[in-house]
C-alpha positions as CSV (number, residue, x, y, z in Angstrom):
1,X,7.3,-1.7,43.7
2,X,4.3,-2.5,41.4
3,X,3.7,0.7,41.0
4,X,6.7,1.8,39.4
5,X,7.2,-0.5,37.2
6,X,3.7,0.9,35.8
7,X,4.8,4.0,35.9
8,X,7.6,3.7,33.9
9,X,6.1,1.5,31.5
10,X,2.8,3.2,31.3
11,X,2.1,4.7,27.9
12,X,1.7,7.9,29.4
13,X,5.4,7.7,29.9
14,X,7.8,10.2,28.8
15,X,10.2,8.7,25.8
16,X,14.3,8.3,26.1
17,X,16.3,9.8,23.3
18,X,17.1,5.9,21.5
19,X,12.7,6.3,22.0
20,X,12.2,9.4,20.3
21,X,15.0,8.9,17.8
22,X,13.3,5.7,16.8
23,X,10.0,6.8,16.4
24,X,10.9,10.0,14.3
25,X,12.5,7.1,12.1
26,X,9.6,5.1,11.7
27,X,7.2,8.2,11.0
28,X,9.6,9.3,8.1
29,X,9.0,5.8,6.9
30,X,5.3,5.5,7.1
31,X,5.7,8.9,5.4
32,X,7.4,7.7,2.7
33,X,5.7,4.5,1.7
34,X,2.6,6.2,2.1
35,X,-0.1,5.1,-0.8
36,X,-2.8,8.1,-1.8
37,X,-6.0,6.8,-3.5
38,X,-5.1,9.7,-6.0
39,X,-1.9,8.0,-6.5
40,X,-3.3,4.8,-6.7
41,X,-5.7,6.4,-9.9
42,X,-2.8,7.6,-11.5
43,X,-1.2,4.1,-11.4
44,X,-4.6,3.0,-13.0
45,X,-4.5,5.6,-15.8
46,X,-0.5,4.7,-16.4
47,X,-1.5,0.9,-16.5
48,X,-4.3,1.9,-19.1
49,X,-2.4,3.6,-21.1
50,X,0.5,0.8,-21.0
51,X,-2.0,-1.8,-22.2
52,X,-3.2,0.5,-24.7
53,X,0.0,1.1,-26.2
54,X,1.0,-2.7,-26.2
55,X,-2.2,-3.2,-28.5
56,X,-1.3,-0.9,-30.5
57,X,2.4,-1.2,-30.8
58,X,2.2,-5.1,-30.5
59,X,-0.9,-7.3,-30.8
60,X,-3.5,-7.8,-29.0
61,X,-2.6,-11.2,-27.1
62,X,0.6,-9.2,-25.3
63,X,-1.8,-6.7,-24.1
64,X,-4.1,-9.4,-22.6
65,X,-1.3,-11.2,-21.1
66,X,0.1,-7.9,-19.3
67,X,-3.8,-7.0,-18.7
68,X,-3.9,-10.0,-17.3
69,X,-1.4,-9.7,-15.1
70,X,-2.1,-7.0,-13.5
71,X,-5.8,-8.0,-12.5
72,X,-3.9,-11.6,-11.2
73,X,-2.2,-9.1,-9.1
74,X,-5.2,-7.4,-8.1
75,X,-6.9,-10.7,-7.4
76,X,-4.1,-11.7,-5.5
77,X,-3.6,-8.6,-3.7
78,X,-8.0,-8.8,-2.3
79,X,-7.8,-12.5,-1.3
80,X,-4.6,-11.4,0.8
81,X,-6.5,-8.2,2.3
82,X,-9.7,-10.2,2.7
83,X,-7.7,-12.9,4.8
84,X,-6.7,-10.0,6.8
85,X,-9.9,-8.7,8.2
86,X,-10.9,-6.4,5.7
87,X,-14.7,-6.7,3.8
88,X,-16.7,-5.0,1.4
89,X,-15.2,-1.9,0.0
90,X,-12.7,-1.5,2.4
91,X,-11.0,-4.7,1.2
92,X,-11.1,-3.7,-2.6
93,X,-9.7,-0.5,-1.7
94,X,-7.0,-1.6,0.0
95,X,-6.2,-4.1,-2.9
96,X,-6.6,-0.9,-5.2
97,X,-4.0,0.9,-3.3
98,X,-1.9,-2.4,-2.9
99,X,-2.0,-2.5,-6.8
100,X,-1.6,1.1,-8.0
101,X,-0.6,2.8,-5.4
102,X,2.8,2.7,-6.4
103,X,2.7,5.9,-8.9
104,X,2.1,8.2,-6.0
105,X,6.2,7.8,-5.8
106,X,6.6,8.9,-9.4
């Protein structure tokens, strides 16, 4: 009776419909919220160019408080991966994707 249990368990095993239907799902997800390091470059550039235009538009202490801001984030965003596991450059990647990944939806 072991044995069947394993067998049906097994991760070999083949899926039910609900199964299938549910994984599909959860691919299309991870699909979706998928962040791109090129994505994550093009958040930096838009950030950049944010910052530069509240200099230029405003003064200079609005673009150091929303410069600011964003490397709190940053900050924020490594100390979280680093108490996750990660080190080195896999950490600040990670918090580089966390920060400007989100342009990759644009």
């Amino acid at each position: 009776m072991g044995r069947d249990v394993e067998e049906h368990d097994g991760a070999g095993r083949e899926l039910n419909a609900y199964e299938r239907v549910l994984a599909e799902d959860r691919e299309v997800v991870r699909r979706l919220f998928r962040l791109t390091i090129g994505g994550a470059h093009a958040g930096l550039a838009i950030m950049v160019c944010v910052v530069a235009l509240v200099a230029a538009v405003g003064n200079a202490a609005w673009a150091l408080i929303v410069g600011g801001a964003v490397a709190f984030w940053f900050t924020v965003a490594l100390a979280g991966v680093a108490r996750g596991g990660r080190r080195g450059k896999a950490a600040v990647t990670r918090a580089y994707l966390l920060t400007f990944g989100w342009a990759g939806w644009l």
